[in-house]
Each structure stands twice: as C-alpha cells, then as structure tokens.
C-alpha positions in Angstrom: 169.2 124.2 16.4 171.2 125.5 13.7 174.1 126.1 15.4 176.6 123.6 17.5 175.9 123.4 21.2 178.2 126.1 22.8 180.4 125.7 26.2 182.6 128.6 27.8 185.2 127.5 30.2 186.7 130.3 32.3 189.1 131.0 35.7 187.6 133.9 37.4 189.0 135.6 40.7 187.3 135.5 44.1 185.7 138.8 42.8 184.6 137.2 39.6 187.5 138.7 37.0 188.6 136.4 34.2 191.8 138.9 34.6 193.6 142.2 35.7 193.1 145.6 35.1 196.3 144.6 33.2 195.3 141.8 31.3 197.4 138.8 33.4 197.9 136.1 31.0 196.6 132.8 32.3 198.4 130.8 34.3 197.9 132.2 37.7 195.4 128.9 38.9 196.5 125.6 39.5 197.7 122.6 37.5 194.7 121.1 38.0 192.7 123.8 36.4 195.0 123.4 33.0 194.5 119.9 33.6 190.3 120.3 33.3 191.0 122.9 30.0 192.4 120.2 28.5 189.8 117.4 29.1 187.0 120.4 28.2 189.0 120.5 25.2 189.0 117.1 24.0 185.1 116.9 24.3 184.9 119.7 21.4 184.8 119.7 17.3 186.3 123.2 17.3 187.6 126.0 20.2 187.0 129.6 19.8 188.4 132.5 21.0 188.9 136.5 20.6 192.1 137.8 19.0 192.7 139.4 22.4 192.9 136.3 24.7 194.7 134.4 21.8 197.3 137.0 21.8 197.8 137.4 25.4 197.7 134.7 26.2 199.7 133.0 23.1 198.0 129.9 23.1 197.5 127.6 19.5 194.6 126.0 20.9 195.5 122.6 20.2 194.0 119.2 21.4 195.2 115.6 21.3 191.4 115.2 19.0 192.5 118.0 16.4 189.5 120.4 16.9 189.0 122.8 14.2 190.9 126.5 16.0 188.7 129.6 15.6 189.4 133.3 16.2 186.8 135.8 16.1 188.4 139.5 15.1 186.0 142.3 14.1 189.3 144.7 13.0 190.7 141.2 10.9 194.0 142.9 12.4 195.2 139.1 12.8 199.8 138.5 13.8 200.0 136.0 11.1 203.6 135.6 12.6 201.8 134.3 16.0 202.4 130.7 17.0 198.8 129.4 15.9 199.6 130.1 12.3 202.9 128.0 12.7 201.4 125.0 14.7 199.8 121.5 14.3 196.7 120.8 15.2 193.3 121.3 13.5 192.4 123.7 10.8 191.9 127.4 11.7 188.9 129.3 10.8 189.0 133.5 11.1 186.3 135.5 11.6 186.6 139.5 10.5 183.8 142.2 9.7 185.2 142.1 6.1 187.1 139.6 4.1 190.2 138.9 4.2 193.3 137.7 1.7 195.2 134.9 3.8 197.5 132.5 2.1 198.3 130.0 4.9 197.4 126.3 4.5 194.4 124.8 6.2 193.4 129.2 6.9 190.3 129.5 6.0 188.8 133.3 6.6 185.4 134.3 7.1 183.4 137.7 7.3 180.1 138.3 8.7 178.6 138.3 11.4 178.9 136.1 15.0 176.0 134.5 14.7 176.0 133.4 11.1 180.0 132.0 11.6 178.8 129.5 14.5 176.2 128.4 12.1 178.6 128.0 9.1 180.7 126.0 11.5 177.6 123.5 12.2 176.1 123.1 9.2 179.1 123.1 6.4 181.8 122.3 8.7 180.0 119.3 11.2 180.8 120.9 14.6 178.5 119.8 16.8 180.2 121.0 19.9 181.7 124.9 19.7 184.3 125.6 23.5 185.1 128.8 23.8 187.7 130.0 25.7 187.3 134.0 25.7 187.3 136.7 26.3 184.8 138.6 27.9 183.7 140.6 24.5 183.5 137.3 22.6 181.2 135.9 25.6 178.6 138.8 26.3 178.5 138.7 22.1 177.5 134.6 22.9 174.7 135.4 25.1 173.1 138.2 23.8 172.3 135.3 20.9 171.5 133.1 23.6 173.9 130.8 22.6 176.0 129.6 26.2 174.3 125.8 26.5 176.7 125.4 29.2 179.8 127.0 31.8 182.5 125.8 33.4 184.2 128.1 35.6 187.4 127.5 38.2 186.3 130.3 41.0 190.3 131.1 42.2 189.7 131.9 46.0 193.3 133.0 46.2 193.1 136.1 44.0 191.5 139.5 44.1 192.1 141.5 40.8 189.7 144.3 41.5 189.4 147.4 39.2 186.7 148.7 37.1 188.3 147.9 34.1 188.9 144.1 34.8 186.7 142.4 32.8 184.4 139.5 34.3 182.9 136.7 31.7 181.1 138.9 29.5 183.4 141.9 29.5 183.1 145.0 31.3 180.1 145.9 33.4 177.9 147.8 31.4 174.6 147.5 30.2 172.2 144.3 30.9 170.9 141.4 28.9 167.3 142.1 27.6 166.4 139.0 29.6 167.7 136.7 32.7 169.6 133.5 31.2 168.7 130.5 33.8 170.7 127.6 34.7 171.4 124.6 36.7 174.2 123.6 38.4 175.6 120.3 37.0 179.0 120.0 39.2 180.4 121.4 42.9 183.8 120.4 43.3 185.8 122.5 46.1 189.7 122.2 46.8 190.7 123.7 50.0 194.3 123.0 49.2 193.8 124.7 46.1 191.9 127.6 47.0 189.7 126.9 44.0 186.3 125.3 43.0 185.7 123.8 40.1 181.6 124.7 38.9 180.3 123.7 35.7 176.0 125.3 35.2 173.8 124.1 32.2 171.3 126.4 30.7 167.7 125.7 31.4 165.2 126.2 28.4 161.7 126.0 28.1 
C-alpha cells in the first residue's frame, strides 16, 4: 500500500457516542483507558487528529517515542497560541484545503487532499503506522478511503450521552458507506469494576 497502516482508538458511551450533544472533553472513562491511549500511542510513527478534538480536548499529542503530531483542518483556521505549537514532542504536520504561511519550528503545513497527506506521510516522511485519535469527521473521511486497518474502542457502560447531534465514530448519522467494511475481533477484555470493555477489531481484506 501506499499509505501507512491506519489505527483509530476511541471511548464511546453505552449508546455508541465518542461524546455529548455538547462536545464533553475526554476524560469521563477510567484511568485505565488513558493508560491503553498511551501504550496505542507508543506503537505509532505519527497520531492524527481533527482541529476539533485537538481543541477540545487540548491535548499536544505527545509520546514517550516522539511520533510525528498531525492535525487535519479543511478551514486551516489553526490557534497557533494552542499548547501543541508550544510543546516537545515530535514534529507537527497541518493539513488545510489551501496552503498555509506558518513560521513555527519543526511546523510543517500541507494542502490537499486526505488521501494524498497520509500518503505524503508514508512515502516522504517513513510512517509506517498513522493512530488517529478523532473525531468523528476525520474517521468517516478514513473509511470512505478504506483506510481503518484496525479499531480499538473502550465501550463506557457507565454513560448514556444520547442526542441526535452526538456524534458516534464516524460523525453524525447520515448517509451510508458505498459498501460494508468487515472485520475481526482481535481482543475482549471486560471490567465489571470499570463499567468498561476494552475491544480492539482488525479489518478483513480479500
């Protein structure tokens, strides 16, 4: 493939929302589960996210390993005062619909198109394995390209978010994938005294 091998790691609620109608930052499952985003981490070359999640949830996306940080923004509307710009860690790559002018060190920006970034990342960059941490937009964008090789999820038995507007793992409910995406699951691990389940599926291709 011309493109890294791509993970997604997601809490959802017992009702399968990654979040609230409100958009709840993280930090509503256990220690456990920050624990296992940390390990998924360390087994990447670079972690992507949307500038939503990375703003709401403030994160700078760093790892003991130094994977390269990525942020995917179609408006390029990137808070340059935000804590990732003002972080250590690895290099930070921006994508936006059209270029833009950042003079930040180790900021390198990027315009195009999803598909052709990821690629970029492989083949000039060496990333052979791409973690994304969200959101939902970011995700459904991931698997209309067929691009999810595998998905750890922490199902969070202990909350109900509910609404129309809470987004699950690829967004909002709305219109299909042209086809069914199949895959196996690799780990079962249920915590009663958690009230949480830790799953992880890889996809299954012909």
């Amino acid at each position: 493939m011309n493109r890294p091998h791509i993970s997604i790691n997601f809490a959802i609620s017992a009702d399968g929302k990654i979040t609230s109608v409100a958009h709840k930052a993280s930090g509503w499952t256990s220690e456990e589960d920050s624990q296992r985003l940390k390990q998924l981490r360390e087994g990447a070359d670079a972690i992507m996210v949307g500038r939503g999640t990375l703003e709401a949830d403030r994160m700078t996306m760093t790892a003991s390993n130094s994977p390269l940080r990525c942020v995917v923004s179609r408006s390029g509307n990137f808070d340059f005062d935000h804590p990732l710009f003002h972080s250590a860690g690895g290099a930070i790559h921006l994508l936006s619909e059209k270029p833009l002018t950042v003079d930040l060190p180790d900021v390198t920006s990027h315009s195009g198109s999803l598909s052709d970034f990821v690629k970029t990342l492989h083949l000039v960059h060496g990333v052979a394995h791409l973690h994304c941490e969200g959101g939902g937009k970011l995700v459904r964008e991931l698997a209309e390209l067929d691009a999810v090789d595998e998905i750890h999820l922490t199902w969070a038995g202990h909350h109900l978010f509910g609404g129309k507007t809470a987004p699950g793992i690829t967004g909002l409910p709305g219109d299909y994938l042209t086809d069914s995406r199949h895959y196996e699951l690799l780990h079962f691990e249920p915590r009663e005294d958690l009230g949480e389940c830790f799953l992880s599926y890889r996809r299954l291709r012909d």
